[in-house]
VOMARLUM-255379 format. One record per residue (C-alpha): residue number from 0; residue in one letter; z, y, x. Coordinates in nm, 3 decimals, decimal comma, padded with zeros to 5 digits. Example, Ala and Ser with C-alpha at 12.3 -4.5 7.8 and 13.67 -1.06 7.14 Angstrom:
REM residues 2
<0 "A" <00,780 -00,450 01,230>>,
<1 "S" <00,714 -00,106 01,367>>,
This chain:
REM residues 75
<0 "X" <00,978 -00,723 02,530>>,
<1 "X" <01,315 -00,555 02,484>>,
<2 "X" <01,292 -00,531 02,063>>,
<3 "X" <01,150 -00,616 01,776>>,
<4 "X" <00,796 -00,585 01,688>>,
<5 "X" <00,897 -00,553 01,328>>,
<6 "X" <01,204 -00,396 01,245>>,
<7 "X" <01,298 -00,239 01,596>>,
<8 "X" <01,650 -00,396 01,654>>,
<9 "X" <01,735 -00,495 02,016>>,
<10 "X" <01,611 -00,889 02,108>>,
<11 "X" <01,891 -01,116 02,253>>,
<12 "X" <01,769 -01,393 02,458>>,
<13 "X" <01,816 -01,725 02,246>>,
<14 "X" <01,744 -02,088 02,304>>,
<15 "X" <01,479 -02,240 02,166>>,
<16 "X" <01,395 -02,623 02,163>>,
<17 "X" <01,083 -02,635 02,328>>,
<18 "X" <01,032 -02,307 02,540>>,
<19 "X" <01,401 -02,254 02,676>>,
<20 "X" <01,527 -01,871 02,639>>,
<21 "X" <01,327 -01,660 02,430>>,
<22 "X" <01,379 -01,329 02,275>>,
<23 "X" <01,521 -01,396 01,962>>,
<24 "X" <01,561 -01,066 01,691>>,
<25 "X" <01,921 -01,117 01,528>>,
<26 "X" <01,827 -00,897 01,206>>,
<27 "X" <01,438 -01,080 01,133>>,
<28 "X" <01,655 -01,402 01,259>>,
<29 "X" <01,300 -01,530 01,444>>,
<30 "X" <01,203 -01,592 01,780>>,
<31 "X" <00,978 -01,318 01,913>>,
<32 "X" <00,712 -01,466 02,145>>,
<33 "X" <00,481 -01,235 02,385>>,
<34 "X" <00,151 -01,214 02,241>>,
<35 "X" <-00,154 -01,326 02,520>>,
<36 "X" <-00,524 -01,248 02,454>>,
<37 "X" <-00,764 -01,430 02,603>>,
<38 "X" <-01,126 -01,517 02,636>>,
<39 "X" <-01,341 -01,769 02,752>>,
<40 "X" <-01,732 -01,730 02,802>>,
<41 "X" <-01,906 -02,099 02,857>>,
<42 "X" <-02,304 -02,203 02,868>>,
<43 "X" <-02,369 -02,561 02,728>>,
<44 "X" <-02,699 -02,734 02,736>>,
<45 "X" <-02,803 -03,018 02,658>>,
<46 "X" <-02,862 -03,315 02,893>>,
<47 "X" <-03,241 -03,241 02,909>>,
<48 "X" <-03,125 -02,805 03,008>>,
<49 "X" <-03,447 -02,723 02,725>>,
<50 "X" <-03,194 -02,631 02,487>>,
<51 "X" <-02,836 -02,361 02,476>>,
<52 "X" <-02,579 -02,390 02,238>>,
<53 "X" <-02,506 -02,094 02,119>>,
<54 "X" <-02,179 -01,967 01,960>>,
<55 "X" <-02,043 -01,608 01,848>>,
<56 "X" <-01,654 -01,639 01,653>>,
<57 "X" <-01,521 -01,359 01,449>>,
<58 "X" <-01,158 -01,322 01,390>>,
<59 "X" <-00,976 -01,139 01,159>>,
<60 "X" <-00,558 -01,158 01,196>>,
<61 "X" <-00,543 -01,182 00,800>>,
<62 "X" <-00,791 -01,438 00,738>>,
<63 "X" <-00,920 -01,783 00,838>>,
<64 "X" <-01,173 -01,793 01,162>>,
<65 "X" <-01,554 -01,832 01,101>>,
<66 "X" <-01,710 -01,983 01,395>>,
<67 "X" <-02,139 -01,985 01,380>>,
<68 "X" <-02,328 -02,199 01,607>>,
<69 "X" <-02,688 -02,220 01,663>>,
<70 "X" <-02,915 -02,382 01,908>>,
<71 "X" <-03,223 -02,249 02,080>>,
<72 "X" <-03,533 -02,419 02,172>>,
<73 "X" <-03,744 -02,336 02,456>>,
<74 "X" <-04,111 -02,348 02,366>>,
């Protein structure tokens, strides 16, 4: 990342506390961290394997995270 993702001004590489250097954007006068997405896809049973815990999570950038959860029976 070589400038800002918000007002375009060339990042200088800055010290933070925790993570060492990081860009840093001079005019926004914030640290500008590389953005990661990731996933993760996991089965869980239960102890007896009759039942699966199923979960689905939607995400919006603007508002909270609603995560739904459900578990199936086999019968």
């Amino acid at each position: 990342m070589k400038y800002c993702s918000k007002c375009g001004t060339k990042l200088i590489m800055k010290k933070n506390w925790i993570d060492g250097l990081v860009p840093y954007c001079p005019r926004c006068q914030q640290f500008r961290f590389i953005k990661f997405s990731s996933a993760i896809s996991a089965i869980i049973f239960n102890p007896q394997k009759d039942k699966v815990l199923l979960l689905k999570q939607y995400g919006n950038p603007s508002s909270a995270t609603l995560i739904q959860t459900k578990m199936l029976s086999r019968r």
